[in-house]
N, C-alpha and C positions, 0 to 999 in steps of 0.2 A: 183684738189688735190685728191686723192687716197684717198678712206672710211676707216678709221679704223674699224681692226678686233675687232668684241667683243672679251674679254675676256673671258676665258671660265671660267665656272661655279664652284664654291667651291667643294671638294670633298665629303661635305655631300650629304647624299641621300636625293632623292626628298619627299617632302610629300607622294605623291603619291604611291614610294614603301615602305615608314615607316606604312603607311596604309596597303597595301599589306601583310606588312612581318607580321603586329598585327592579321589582318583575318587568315594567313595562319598559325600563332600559335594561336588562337582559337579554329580554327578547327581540330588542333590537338592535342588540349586539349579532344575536347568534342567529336572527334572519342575513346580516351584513355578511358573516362568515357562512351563512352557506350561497350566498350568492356568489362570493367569493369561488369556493369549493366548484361549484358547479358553470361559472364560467372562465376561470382560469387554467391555464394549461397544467399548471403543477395540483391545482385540486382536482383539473378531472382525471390524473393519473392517482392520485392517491386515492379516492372516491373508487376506481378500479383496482387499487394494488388490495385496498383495506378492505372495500364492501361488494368487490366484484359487480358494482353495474356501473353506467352512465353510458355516454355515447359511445359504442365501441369504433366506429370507425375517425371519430373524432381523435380518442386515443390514440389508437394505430398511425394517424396523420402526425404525432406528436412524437410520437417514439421512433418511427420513420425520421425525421425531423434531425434526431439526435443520435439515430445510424449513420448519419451522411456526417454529422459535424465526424464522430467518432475515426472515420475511414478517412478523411482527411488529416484529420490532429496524426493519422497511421501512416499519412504519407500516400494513400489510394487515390489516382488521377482520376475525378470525375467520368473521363468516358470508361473507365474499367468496370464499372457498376450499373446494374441490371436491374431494377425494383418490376418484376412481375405484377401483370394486374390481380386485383381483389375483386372477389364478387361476395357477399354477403356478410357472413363471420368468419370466415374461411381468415388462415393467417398470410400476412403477406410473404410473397418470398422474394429470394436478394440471390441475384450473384454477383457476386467481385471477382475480380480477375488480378493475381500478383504476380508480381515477377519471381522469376525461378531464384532470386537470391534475397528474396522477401521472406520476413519474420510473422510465421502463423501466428507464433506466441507473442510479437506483438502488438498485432494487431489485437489478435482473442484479446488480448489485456485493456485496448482501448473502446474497442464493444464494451467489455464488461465493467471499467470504469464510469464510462459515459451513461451507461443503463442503470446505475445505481446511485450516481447524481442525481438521474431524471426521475427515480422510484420504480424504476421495472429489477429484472436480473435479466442476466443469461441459465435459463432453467438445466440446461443439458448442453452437455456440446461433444460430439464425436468424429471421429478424423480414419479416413481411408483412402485407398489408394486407387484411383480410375482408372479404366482399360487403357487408356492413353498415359499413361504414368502422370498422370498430373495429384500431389497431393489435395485432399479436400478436406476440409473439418465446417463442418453443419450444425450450425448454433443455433438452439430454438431459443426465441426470445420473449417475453412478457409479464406475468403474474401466474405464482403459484397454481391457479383456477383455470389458467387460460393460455393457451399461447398467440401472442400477435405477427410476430416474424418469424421465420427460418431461412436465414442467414448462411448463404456457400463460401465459403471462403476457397478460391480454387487457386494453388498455387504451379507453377507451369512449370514443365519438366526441363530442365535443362538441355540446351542444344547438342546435338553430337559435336565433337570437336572442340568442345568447351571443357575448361579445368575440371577435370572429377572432383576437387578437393571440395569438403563442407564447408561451409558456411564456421568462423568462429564465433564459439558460443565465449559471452561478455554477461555476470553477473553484476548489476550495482548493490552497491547497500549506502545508504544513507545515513549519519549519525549528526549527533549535534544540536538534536530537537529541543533540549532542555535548554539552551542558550536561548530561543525565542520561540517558547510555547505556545503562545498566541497564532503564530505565523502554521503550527504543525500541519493545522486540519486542511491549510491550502495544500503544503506542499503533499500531504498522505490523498489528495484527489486528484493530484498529476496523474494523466494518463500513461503514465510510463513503468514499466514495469522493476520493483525494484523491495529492497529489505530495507524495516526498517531496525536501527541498532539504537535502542533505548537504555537510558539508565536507568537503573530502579533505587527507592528508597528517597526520590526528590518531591516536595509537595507536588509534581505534578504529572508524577512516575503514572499512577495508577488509568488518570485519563488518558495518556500519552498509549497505553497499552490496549485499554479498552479502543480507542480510534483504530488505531493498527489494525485490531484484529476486525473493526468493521468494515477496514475500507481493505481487507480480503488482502493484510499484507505481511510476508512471510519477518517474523522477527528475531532481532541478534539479542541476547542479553546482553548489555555492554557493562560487564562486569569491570566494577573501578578496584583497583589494585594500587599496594604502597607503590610510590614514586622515592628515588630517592632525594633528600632534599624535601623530607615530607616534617613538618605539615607546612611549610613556608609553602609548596606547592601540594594544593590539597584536590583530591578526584573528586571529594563530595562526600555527601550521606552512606554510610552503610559501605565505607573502605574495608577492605580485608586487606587484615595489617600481619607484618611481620611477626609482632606479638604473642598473635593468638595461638592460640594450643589447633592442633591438626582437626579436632573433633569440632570444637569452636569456628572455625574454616566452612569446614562442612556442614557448619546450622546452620551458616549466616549466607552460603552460598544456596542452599534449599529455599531459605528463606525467599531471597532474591528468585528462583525459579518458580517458586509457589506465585510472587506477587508478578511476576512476568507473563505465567501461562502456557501455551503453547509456544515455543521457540526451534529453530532449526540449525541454531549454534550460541555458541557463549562466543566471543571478543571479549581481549583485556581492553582497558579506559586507564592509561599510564601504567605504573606500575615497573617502571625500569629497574627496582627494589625486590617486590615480592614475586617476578620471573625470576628472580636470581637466587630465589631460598627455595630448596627441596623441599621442605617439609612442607610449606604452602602448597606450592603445586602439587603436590602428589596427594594433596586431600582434595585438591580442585577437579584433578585429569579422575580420580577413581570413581567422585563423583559423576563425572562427566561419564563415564566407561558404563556406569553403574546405568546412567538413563540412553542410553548410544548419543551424544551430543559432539560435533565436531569442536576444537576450538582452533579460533582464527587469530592469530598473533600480529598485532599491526606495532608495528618499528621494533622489533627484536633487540636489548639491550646486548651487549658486547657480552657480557655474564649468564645469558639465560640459559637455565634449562630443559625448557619446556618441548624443541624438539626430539632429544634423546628421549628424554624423561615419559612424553605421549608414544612414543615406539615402545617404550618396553612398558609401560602400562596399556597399549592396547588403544589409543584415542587418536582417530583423525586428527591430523596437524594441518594446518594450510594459512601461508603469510600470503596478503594482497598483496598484486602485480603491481596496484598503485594505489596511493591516498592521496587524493585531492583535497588539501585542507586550507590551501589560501585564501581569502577573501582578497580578490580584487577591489581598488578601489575605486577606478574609473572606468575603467574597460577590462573585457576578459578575455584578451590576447594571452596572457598568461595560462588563464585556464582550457582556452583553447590548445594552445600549443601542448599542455600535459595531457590533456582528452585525445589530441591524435597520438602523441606518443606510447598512451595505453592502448589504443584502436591496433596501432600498427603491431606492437607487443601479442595482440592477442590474435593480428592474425597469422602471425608468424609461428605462434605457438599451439594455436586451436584451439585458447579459451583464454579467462584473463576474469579474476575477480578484483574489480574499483571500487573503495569507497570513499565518496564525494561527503564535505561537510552542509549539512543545508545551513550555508549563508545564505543572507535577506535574497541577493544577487540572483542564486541557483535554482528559483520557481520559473523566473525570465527566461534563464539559458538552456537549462535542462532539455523539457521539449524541443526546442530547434534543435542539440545536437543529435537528438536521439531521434531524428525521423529517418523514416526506412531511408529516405533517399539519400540523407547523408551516411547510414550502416552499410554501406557496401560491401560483402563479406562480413557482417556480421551479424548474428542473433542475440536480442537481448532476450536472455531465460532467467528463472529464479533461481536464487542460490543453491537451493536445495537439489537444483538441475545437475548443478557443479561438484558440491559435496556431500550429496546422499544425505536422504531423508531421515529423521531421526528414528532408531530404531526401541519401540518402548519394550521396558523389563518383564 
């Protein structure tokens, strides 16, 4: 009897070329990205930051590129600025020229913002004083492996017959991030130098912290406290309540500083209730004594006593000059008209810490108020400038 024919085989394709056809669109993915890589501006800077080759002078033209936006966004007039020629690998070099009532720190702040959008850093940066008294701070610029810039920042010594007085120094801090998290990561890459004041214990506490700390920014714990009128008006997750026993206070407050990190002050977030009971506070401020933490009290209830209270426990006190919390709705003549009246506040006084809420509005306005040209007399510094760095146990 004759063998029957097999049948032949289903018309699907074998394993074999399903497998095939997956490698051979893989690698035609990852031919795509490295084309990508190697002729985009953002890959040949990463290509450099991550694997130290590609075109270096290419590179250098890119990051150059985003020295000039940087000094601009600082308020630096074009003809102030001086780009030395390049011959080989050699790194390029910059001088800038500020005015004698020009903000080094600044400026440093928007160099070194703008260089970590692009993927370089500012590797070093050192500051002296010229035979001609002109101050100068010299920021090398590039990848860990390499430096591409060295950056003068040369700031010009004041006229004889001009006001001896400083410059005031103007701390901001920012809070509010949790109302529209989404919007954070813009506003935490403003080039303007500033704190951020986060709450902790919100689902979106932890990324809020982590960002902060990447985009190199000094942060408040904005510790939420009973309000009275509570819980009809609520701070949020992880309140420290009137309730709790002193020691209970002090878990939930550790807690909060374990899930924050590094910070450079506590701020209360309501609380017109729990400023008003000793027992709270005095687990909070021994706490605070216990790590050296400043605490910044915004709207001081009629009851509190958290300023005696930090004098005889030993804890920095310090209430803002001003809190800019309104949301404009159409225009920000409002917020303008508060902004000068802290400006003038601060230079009347020689410094002045502002905390601005980041409404949608405040990514827009921010940068314009804060360019050197319109600081006239004044410096924006970090916090920590104003009320001393935290001193660990």
């Amino acid at each position: 009897m004759p063998k029957r024919k097999n049948k032949k085989k289903s018309g699907l394709p074998s394993l074999r070329v399903v497998m095939l056809l997956a490698v051979g669109a893989a690698m035609v993915f990852l031919a795509g990205e490295a084309w990508h890589l190697a002729h985009s501006d953002s890959g040949r800077v990463l290509l450099a930051a991550r694997l130290g080759f590609g075109d270096r002078a290419r590179v250098r033209d890119i990051l150059g590129r985003e020295i000039r936006r940087a000094l601009a966004a600082a308020g630096v007039p074009p003809d102030s600025i001086r780009e030395g020629g390049v011959t080989g690998d050699a790194a390029a070099t910059w001088r800038v020229g500020l005015r004698s009532d020009a903000s080094l720190i600044q400026t440093n702040y928007a160099l070194s913002a703008f260089m970590a959008k692009a993927g370089a850093q500012v590797l070093e940066g050192r500051e002296n004083l010229a035979p001609g008294g002109e101050s100068v701070v010299t920021l090398e610029i590039g990848f860990p492996h390499r430096v591409d810039h060295v950056v003068r920042l040369v700031r010009a010594r004041a006229m004889r017959g001009t006001a001896a007085k400083p410059n005031a120094r103007v701390a901001i801090v920012l809070y509010g991030f949790t109302e529209s998290p989404a919007d954070a990561e813009g506003w935490l890459s403003l080039p303007v130098p500033f704190a951020a004041a986060i709450l902790p214990a919100t689902g979106v506490s932890d990324r809020l912290f982590r960002s902060a700390a990447a985009h190199q920014r000094e942060v408040v714990l904005h510790l939420p406290l009973e309000p009275l009128q509570y819980p009809r008006v609520d701070p949020g997750p992880g309140t420290v309540l009137v309730s709790l026993s002193g020691s209970r206070v002090t878990a939930l407050l550790r807690k909060h500083l374990d899930q924050a990190g590094s910070v450079v002050a506590v701020a209360n977030h309501m609380g017109s209730l729990a400023t008003q009971d000793m027992t709270v506070m005095t687990a909070i401020f021994r706490e605070l004594k216990r790590r050296g933490l400043p605490f910044v009290h915004l709207r001081p209830a009629a009851g509190a006593v958290c300023r005696s209270l930090a004098s005889s426990v030993g804890v920095i006190y310090l209430e803002p000059d001003a809190v800019l919390d309104a949301e404009p709705r159409e225009t920000t003549r409002a917020l303008d008209q508060s902004w000068s009246a802290a400006l003038a506040h601060a230079r009347a006084r020689g410094h002045a810490v502002i905390f601005l809420r980041a409404t949608p509005l405040l990514a827009a306005w921010l940068p314009g108020v804060t360019d050197a040209r319109r600081l006239a007399g004044v410096d924006l510094v970090p916090l920590s400038a104003l009320i001393g760095r935290p001193v660990r146990p």
